[in-house]
N, C-alpha and C positions, 0 to 999 in steps of 0.2 A: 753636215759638211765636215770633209774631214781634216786632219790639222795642216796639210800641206796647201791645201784651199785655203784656208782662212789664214794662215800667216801671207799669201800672196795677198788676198783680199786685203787682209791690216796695211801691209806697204802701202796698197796703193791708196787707201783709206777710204775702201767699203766696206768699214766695220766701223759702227761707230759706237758701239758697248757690248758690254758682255755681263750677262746675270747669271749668277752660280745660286740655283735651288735644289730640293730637295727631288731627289730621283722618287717619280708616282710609282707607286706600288714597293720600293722595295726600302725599308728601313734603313738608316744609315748609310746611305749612299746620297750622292752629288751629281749633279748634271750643270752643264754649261749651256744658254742659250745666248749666242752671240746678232745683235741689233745691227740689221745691215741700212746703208743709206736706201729711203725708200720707205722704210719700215718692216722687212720684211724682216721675220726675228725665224732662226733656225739652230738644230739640235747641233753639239759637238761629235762628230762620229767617229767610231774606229776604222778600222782599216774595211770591213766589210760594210760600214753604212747602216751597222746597230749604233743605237746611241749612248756614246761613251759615259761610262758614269767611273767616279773618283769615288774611294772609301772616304777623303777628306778634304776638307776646303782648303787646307792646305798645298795637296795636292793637283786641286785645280787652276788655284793661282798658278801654282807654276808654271802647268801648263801655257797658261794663257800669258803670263809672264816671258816663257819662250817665243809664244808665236807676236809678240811686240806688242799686246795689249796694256796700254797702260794706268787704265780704269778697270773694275769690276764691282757691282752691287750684289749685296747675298743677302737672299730672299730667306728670309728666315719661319715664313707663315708655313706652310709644308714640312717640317721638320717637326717629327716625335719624337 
């Protein structure tokens, strides 16, 4: 989903978390998996619908911080 979706979805509050883990396969990178009401949990994507990965948790927050998310859990099992 990309961040124009899911800051709409956050207003209207079908978003109900967001888990920032460790990007599979690639070292040192970040993903964001945002928990929709329902359950349905999907990837943060760029403009093209790859999924977005942050060099830093810091820079996810922000992210997520923008689109009006005001929880996030960070999965720390997945990280090398």
């Amino acid at each position: 989903m990309n961040t124009d979706k899911a800051k709409l979805l956050v207003e209207t509050g079908n978003i109900t978390g967001a888990v920032i883990t460790a990007a599979p396969l690639v070292a040192g990178k970040w993903v964001v998996q945002l928990h929709r009401v329902g359950g349905d949990v999907v990837p943060l994507t760029a403009r093209r619908e790859n999924i977005r990965q942050f060099a830093s948790i810091d820079s996810a927050v922000k992210v997520l911080n923008e689109l009006g998310c005001k929880t996030a859990t960070v999965d720390w099992s997945g990280q090398q």
